[in-house]
C-alpha positions in Angstrom: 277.5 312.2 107.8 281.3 312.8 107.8 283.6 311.4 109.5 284.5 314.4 111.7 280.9 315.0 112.9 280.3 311.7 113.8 284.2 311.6 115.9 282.4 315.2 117.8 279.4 312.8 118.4 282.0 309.8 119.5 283.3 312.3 122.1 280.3 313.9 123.4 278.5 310.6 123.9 281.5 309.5 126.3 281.0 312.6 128.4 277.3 311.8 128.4 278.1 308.0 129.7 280.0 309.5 132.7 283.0 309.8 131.5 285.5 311.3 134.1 288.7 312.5 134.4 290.8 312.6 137.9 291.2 315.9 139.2 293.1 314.8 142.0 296.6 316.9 142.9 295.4 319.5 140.4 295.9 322.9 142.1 295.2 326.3 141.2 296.9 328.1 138.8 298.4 331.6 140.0 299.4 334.7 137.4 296.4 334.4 135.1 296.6 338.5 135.2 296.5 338.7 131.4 293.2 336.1 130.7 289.5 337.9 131.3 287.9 335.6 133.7 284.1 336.7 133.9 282.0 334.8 131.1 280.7 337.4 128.6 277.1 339.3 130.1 273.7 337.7 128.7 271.3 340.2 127.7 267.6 339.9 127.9 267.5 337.2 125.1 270.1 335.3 126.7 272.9 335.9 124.1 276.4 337.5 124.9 276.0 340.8 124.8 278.6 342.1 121.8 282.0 343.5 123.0 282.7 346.8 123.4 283.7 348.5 119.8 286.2 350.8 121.0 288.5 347.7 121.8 289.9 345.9 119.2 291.9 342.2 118.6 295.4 342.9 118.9 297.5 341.7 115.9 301.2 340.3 115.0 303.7 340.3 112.4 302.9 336.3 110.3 306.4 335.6 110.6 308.7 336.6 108.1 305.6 337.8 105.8 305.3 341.1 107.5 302.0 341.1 107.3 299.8 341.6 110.5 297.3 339.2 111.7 294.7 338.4 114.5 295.8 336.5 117.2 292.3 334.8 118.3 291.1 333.4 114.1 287.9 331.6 113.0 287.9 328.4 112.2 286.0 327.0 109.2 285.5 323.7 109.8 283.1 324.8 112.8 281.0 327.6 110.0 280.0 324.7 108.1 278.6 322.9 111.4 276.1 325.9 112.0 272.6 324.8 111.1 272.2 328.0 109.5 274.2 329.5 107.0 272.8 333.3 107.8 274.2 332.3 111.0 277.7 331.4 110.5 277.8 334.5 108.2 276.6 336.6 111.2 279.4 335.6 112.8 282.1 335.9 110.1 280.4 339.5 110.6 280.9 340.5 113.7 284.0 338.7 113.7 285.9 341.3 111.1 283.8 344.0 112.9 285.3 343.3 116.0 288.9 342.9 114.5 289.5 339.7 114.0 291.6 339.5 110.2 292.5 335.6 110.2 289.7 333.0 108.9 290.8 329.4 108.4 289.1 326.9 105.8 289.8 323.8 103.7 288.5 322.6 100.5 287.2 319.6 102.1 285.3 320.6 104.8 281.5 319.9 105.2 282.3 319.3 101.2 283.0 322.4 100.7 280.1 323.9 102.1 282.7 326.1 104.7 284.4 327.7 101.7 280.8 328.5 100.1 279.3 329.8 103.6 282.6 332.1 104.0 282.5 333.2 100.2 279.6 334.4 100.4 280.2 336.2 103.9 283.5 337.8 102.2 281.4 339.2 99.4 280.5 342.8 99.3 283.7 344.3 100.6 284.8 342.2 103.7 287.2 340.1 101.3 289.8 343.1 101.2 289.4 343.2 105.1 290.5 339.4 105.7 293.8 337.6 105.7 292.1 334.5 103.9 293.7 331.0 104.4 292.3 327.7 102.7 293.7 324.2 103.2 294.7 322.1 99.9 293.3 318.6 100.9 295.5 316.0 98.3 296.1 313.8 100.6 299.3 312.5 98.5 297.4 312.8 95.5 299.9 315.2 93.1 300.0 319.2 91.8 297.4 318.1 89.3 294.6 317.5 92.0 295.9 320.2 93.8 295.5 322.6 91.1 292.3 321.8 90.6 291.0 322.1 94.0 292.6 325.8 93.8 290.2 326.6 91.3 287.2 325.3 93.4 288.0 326.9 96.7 288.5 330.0 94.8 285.3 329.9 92.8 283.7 329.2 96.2 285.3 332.1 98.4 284.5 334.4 95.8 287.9 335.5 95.0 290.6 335.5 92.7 293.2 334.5 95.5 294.4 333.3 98.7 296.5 335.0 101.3 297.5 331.5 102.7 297.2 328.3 100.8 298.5 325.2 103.1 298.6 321.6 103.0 295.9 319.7 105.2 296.9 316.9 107.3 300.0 315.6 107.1 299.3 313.0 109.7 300.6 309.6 108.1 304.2 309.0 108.3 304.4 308.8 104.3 302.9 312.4 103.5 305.9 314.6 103.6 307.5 312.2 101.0 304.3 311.8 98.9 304.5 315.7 99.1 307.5 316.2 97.9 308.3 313.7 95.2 308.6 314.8 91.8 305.1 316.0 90.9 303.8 316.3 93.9 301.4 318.6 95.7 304.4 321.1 96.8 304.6 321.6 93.0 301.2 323.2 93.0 302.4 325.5 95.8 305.2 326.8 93.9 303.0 327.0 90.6 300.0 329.1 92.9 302.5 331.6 94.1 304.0 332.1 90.7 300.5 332.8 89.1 299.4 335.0 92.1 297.1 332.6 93.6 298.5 332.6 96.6 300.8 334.8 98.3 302.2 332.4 100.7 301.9 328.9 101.5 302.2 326.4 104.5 300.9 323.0 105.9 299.2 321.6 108.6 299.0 318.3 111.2 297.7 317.6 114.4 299.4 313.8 114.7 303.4 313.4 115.5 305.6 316.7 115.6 308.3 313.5 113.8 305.7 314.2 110.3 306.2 318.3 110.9 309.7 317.6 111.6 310.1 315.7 108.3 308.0 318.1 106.1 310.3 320.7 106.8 313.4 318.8 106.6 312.1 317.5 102.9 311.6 321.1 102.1 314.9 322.5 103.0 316.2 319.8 100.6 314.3 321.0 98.0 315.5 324.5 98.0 311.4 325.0 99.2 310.2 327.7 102.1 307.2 327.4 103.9 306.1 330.6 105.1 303.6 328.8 108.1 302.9 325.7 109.8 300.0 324.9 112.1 299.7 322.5 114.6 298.3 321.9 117.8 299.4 324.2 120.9 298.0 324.1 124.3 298.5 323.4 127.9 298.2 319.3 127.7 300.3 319.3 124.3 303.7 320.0 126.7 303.2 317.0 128.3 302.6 314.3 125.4 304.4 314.5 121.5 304.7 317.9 122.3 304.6 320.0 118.7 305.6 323.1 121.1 308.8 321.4 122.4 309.5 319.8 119.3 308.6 321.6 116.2 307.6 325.5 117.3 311.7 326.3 118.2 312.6 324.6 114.5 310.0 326.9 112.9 311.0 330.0 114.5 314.1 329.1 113.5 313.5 328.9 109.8 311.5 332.1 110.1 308.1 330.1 109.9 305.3 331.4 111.2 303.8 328.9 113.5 299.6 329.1 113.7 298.0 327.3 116.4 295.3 325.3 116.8 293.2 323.1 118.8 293.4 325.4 121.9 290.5 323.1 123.5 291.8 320.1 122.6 289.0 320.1 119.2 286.1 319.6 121.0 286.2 321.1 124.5 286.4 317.9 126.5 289.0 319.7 128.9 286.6 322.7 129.9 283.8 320.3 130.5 285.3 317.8 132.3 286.8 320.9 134.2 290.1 320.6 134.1 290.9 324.4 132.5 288.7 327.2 132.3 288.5 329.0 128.6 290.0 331.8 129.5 293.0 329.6 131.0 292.7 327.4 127.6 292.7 330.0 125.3 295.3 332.3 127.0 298.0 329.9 127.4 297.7 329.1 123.4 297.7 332.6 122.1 300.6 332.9 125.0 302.7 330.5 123.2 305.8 332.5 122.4 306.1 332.2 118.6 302.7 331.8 117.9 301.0 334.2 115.2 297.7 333.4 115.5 295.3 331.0 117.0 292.7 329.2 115.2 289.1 328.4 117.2 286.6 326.9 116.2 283.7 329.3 116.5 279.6 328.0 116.0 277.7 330.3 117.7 277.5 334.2 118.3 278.0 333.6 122.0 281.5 331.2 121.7 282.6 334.0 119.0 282.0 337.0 121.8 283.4 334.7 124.6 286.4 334.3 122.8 286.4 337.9 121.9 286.3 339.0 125.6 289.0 337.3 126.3 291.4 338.3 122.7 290.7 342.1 123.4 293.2 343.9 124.8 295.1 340.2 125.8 298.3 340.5 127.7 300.4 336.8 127.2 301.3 335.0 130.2 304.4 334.7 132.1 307.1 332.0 131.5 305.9 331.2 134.6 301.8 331.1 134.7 302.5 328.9 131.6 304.7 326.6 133.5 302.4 326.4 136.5 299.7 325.6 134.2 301.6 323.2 132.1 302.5 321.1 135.5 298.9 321.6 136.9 297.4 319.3 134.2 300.7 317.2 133.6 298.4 314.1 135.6 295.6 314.1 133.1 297.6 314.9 130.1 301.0 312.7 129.7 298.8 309.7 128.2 297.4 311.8 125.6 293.8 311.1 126.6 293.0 314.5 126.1 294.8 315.1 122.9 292.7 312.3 120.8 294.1 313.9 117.3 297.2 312.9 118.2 296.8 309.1 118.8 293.2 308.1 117.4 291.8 308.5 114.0 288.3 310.6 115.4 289.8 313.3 114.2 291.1 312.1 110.9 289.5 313.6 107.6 287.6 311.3 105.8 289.4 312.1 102.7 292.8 311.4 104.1 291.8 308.4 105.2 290.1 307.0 101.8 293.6 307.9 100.0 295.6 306.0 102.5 293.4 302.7 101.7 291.4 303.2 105.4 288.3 302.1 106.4 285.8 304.4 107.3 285.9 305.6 111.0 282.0 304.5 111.2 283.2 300.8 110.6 285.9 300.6 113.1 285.2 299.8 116.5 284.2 302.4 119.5 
C-alpha cells in the first residue's frame, strides 16, 4: 500500500469518527452566476448521464507556450486508484471526447501503473489529441536518474515525447538547491528539450509558496526558464501560505504558466464536511486569474461528467464572488486544517520521503 492511499484512508476514517468542522458565521455566497449548480441527471442505471456533445471545454493560451489547453484536466494519480483499468481508460475516453486536452501523471504514481493505464488509453490515435504532461519524481536524486525515468514514462505512455515534463514535489526546503546544483535534475530538463523529449518543462509543490519562491529564484540565476508551475489554488489557500498571494503574481510575471491543483483540497474533505459546494470549489479554482488549467482528480465516470457540467461553457467569477467566497470560509481555513498538504506529510510521496532519510508515514503516529 502506498503512502498516498493509506493518507486518503487517514482522512476518510476521521470523517467517519465524527469529525466536524464549525460552520458557524459562514454565510452564503452571492454572484456564483458563472458555476452550474444542479448535480449532473442520473439515468436509469444510476450513472451521470453524459454531457451534451455540442458543448465543449473551453481552452487557454499555457502561458507564454501559445499552445491552447483545457481548463478543467485529469489527474493521474486518481486513474491509477480505479479498480479497473478499462475503467479509468473509459474515462480518459470520454474525457478527450468531451474536450478536455490536459492529462496530468508522474512516473511514480501507483508505480507507474498511471502512466501504463494512460499509455494505453492514448494509443490508437487519442495521443495526437492530448497535451500530455508527466511528473519527473528525483527527489534530489541528479539528471542521471532523471533521464532514466524519461525513458520509462515514455515507454509506458506509449510515446516518443512529452508536451510537459515537470519536477514533482518540491516540498522540502533543500529541493530547489538539490535541483539546481551542478548535475542536477534541471540538467535533465535542459538535455530533454534539446533532444525533443519534451517541449516544455516545469515543476510542482503543494507545501510553502517560500520552496516555489526559491525554485524560481534559483532558476533565474541559472539563465533557466520554466515554462509552468503548479501548485495548489483554491478558496481556503487565500487564507493560509497562500501560493495565490504569493507565488501566482511572480509567475505571471515571468510569463509562467501557473496550473492549479488541489481544487478540493486532495481529497474532498471541504464538500463533505459542507463547507463549499463543487461547483463553488471548482469554479473559484479555474476562476483564479492566471490560472491555465486545473488539474482534478477524476475516478469515476460520474466525478468526470460532474466536473464536466460544470467546465462547459464556464464563465470565471467576479473579483468579487471570489472575495465573498474567500472571506466566507476564512473561519475554517486560516489554521490550515483543511489544506493538510501544506502542513502534514499525508500527502507526501513515498518516494520523496525515502530520499530525504524519512520514515514511512505508516510508522509515524495518527
Amino acid at each position: 500500500m502506498s503512502a498516498r492511499r493509506s493518507r486518503r484512508q487517514f482522512i476518510a476514517a476521521a470523517a467517519a469518527a465524527g469529525a466536524t468542522i464549525p460552520l458557524a458565521g459562514l454565510g452564503p455566497l452571492s454572484g456564483l452566476a458563472g458555476c452550474a449548480q444542479a448535480a449532473p441527471a442520473k439515468g436509469p442505471a444510476g450513472r451521470a448521464d453524459p454531457p451534451s456533445p455540442r458543448a465543449t471545454v473551453p481552452k487557454r493560451v499555457l502561458g507564454k507556450t501559445g499552445v491552447e489547453v483545457s481548463i478543467l484536466g485529469v489527474g493521474g494519480y486518481h486513474l491509477g486508484a480505479v479498480p479497473n483499468p478499462d475503467e479509468a481508460i473509459r474515462i480518459v475516453h470520454e474525457a478527450i471526447d468531451a474536450g478536455i486536452t490536459f492529462f496530468d501523471n508522474a512516473w511514480e504514481y501507483h508505480d507507474g501503473k498511471s502512466e501504463e493505464i494512460l499509455g494505453r488509453a492514448l494509443d490508437g490515435g487519442y495521443r495526437d489529441r492530448v497535451f500530455l504532461m508527466t511528473k519527473v519524481c528525483t527527489h534530489g536524486r541528479g539528471a542521471d536518474v532523471a533521464m532514466q525515468q524519461l525513458e520509462q514514462s515514455l515507454q509506458r505512455l506509449k510515446t516518443d515525447h512529452l508536451d510537459l515534463w515537470q519536477i514533482h514535489e518540491c516540498i522540502y526546503d533543500n529541493d530547489p538547491d538539490l535541483a539546481f546544483r551542478p548535475g542536477g535534475v534541471f540538467e535533465a530538463l535542459v538535455a530533454a528539450k534539446k533532444q525533443g523529449k519534451t517541449r516544455f518543462v516545469g515543476f510542482t509543490g503543494h507545501k510553502d509558496p517560500s520552496i516555489h519562491l526559491r525554485m524560481l529564484a534559483l532558476a533565474a540565476g541559472n539563465d533557466f526558464h520554466f515554462d509552468t508551475v503548479q501548485m495548489p489554488l483554491n478558496c481556503f489557500d487565500g487564507n493560509f501560505r497562500s501560493f495565490e498571494r504569493a507565488v501566482l503574481p511572480e509567475a505571471v510575471r515571468r510569463g509562467i504558466a501557473p496550473i492549479g491543483m488541489k481544487s478540493l483540497t486532495g481529497a474532498g474533505d471541504p464538500v463533505r464536511k459542507g463547507v463549499v459546494t463543487v461547483e463553488e470549489a471548482l469554479g473559484y479554482a479555474m476562476s483564479v486569474p492566471g490560472v491555465a488549467t486545473t488539474v482534478s482528480g477524476i475516478d469515476s465516470v460520474d466525478i468526470l461528467r460532474q466536473n464536466l457540467a460544470i467546465a462547459r461553457g464556464f464563465e470565471p467569477l467576479s473579483t468579487d464572488a471570489m472575495q465573498a467566497l474567500r472571506m466566507r470560509v476564512a473561519g475554517v481555513s486560516g489554521d490550515g486544517r483543511l489544506e493538510w498538504y501544506k502542513s502534514t506529510v499525508h500527502y507526501d510521496a513515498k518516494v520523496g520521503r525515502d530520499q530525504h532519510g524519512y520514515p514511512p508515514e505508516e510508522q509515524l503516529p495518527l
